[in-house]
Each structure stands twice: as structure tokens, then as C-alpha cells.
TORPA-4810 file (N, C-alpha, C, O; in nm, 3 decimals):
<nodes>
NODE_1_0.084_-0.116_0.000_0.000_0.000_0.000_0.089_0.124_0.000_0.173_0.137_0.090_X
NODE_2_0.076_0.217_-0.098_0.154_0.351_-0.075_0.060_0.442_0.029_-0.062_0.443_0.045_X
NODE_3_0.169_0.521_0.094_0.109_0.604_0.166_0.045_0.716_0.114_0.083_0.720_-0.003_X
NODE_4_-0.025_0.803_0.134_-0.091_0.950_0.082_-0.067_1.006_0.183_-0.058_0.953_0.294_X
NODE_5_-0.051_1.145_0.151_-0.059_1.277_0.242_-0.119_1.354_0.185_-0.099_1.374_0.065_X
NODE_6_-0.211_1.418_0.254_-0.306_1.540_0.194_-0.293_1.695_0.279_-0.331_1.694_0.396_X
NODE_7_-0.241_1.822_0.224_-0.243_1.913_0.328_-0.315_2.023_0.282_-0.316_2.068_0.167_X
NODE_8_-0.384_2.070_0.393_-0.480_2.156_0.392_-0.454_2.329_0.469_-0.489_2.368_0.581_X
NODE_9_-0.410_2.375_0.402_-0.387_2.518_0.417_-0.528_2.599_0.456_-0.637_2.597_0.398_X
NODE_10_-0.495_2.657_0.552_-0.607_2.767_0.653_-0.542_2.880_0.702_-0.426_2.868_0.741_X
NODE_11_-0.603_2.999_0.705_-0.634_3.107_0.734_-0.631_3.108_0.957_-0.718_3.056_1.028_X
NODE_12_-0.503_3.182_1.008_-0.478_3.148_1.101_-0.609_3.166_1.207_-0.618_3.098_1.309_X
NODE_13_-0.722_3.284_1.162_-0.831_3.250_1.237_-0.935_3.161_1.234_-1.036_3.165_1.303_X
NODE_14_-0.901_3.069_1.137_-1.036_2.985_1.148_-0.923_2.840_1.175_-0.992_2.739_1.158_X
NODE_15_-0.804_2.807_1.205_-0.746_2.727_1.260_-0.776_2.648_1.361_-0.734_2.533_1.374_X
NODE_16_-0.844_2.700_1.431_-0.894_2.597_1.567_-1.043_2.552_1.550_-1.092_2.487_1.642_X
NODE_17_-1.117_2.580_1.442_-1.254_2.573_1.427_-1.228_2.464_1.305_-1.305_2.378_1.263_X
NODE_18_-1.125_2.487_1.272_-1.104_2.401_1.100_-1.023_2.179_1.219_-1.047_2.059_1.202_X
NODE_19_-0.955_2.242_1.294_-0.900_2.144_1.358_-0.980_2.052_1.463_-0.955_1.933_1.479_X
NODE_20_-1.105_2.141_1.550_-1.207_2.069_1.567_-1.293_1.996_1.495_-1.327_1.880_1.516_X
NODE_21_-1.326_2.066_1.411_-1.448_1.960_1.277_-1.339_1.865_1.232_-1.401_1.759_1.221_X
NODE_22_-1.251_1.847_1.209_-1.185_1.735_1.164_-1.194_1.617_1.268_-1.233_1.502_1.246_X
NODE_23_-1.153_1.669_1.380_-1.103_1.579_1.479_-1.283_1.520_1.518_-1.295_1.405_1.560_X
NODE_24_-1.401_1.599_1.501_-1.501_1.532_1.477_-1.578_1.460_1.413_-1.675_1.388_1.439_X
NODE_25_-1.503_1.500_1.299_-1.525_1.390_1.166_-1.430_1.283_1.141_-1.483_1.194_1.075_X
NODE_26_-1.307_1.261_1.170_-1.256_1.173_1.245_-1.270_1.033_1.312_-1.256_0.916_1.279_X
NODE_27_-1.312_1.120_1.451_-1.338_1.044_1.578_-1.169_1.036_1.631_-1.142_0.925_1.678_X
NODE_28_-1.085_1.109_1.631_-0.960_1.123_1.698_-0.908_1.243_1.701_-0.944_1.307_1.602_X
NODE_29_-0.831_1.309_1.779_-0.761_1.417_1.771_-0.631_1.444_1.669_-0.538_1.372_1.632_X
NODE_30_-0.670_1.589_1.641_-0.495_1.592_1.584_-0.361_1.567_1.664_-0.354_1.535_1.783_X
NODE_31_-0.278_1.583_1.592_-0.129_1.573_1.720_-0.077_1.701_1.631_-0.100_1.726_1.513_X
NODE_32_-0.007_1.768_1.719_0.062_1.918_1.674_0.197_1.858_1.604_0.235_1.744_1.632_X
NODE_33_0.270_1.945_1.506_0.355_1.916_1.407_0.397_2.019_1.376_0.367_2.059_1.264_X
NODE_34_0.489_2.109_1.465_0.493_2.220_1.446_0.422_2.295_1.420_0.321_2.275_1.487_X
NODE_35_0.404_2.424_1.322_0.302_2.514_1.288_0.149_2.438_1.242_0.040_2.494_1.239_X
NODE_36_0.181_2.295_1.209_0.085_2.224_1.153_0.004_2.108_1.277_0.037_2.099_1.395_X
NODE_37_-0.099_2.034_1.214_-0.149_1.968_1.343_-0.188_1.814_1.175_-0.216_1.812_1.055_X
NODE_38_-0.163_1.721_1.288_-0.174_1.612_1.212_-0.250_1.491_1.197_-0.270_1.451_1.311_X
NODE_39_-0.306_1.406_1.107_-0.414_1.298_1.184_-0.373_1.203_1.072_-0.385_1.224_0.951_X
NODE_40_-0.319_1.086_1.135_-0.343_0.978_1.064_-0.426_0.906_1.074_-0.491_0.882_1.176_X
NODE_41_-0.439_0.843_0.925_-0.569_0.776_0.842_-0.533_0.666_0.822_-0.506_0.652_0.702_X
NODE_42_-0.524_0.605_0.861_-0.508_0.416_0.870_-0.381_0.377_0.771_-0.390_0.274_0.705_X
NODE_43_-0.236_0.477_0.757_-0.155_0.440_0.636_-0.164_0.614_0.611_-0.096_0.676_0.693_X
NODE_44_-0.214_0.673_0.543_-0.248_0.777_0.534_-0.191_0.905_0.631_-0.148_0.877_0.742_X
NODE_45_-0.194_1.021_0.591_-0.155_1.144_0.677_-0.221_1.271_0.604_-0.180_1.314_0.496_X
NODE_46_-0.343_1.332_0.685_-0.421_1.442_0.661_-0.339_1.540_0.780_-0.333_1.524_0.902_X
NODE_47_-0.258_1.683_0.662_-0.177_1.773_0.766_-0.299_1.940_0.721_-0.336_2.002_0.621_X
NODE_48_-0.308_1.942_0.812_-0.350_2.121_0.839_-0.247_2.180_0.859_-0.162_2.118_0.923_X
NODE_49_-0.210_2.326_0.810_-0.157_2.429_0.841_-0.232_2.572_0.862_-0.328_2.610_0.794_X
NODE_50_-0.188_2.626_0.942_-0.227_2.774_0.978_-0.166_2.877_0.874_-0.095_2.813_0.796_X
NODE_51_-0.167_2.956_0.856_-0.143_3.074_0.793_-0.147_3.055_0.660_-0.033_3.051_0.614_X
NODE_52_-0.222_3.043_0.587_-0.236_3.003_0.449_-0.312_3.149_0.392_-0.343_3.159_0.273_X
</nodes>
């Protein structure tokens, strides 16, 4: 299986509103990654960043 990464660039005020709905659509939390916050997907890696 190859891995995927998908990253999603955001606007630093809607960063914590963009990182909750994930982590609720989900069903797990992100883990912080420097400026970025991270969630792996079974193999997979969905990265958010702030300041986009």
C-alpha cells in the first residue's frame, strides 16, 4: 500500500474551528507538528496548516 498525504492550508483564524471539525469527523484528535497539526488515516496522513 503507498502512503498518501493530503495538506490543507487555513487562514490562522479559522485554525482551531477548521482542527475541531476534523477531529469530529474523524473520531480522533490531531497531534501538533509544528506550525501544523496532524491525523493519521489508517496508512495515510491528513496535515493542516495555519497561515495560508
Amino acid at each position: 500500500m503507498e502512503r498518501v498525504e493530503a495538506v490543507l492550508c487555513v487562514a490562522d483564524a479559522e485554525a482551531a474551528a477548521v482542527r475541531r471539525r476534523y477531529e469530529a469527523y474523524l473520531g480522533r484528535p490531531g497531534h501538533p507538528a509544528g506550525p501544523a497539526h496532524t491525523f493519521a488515516l489508517n496508512g495515510a496522513v491528513m496535515v493542516f496548516r495555519a497561515g495560508a
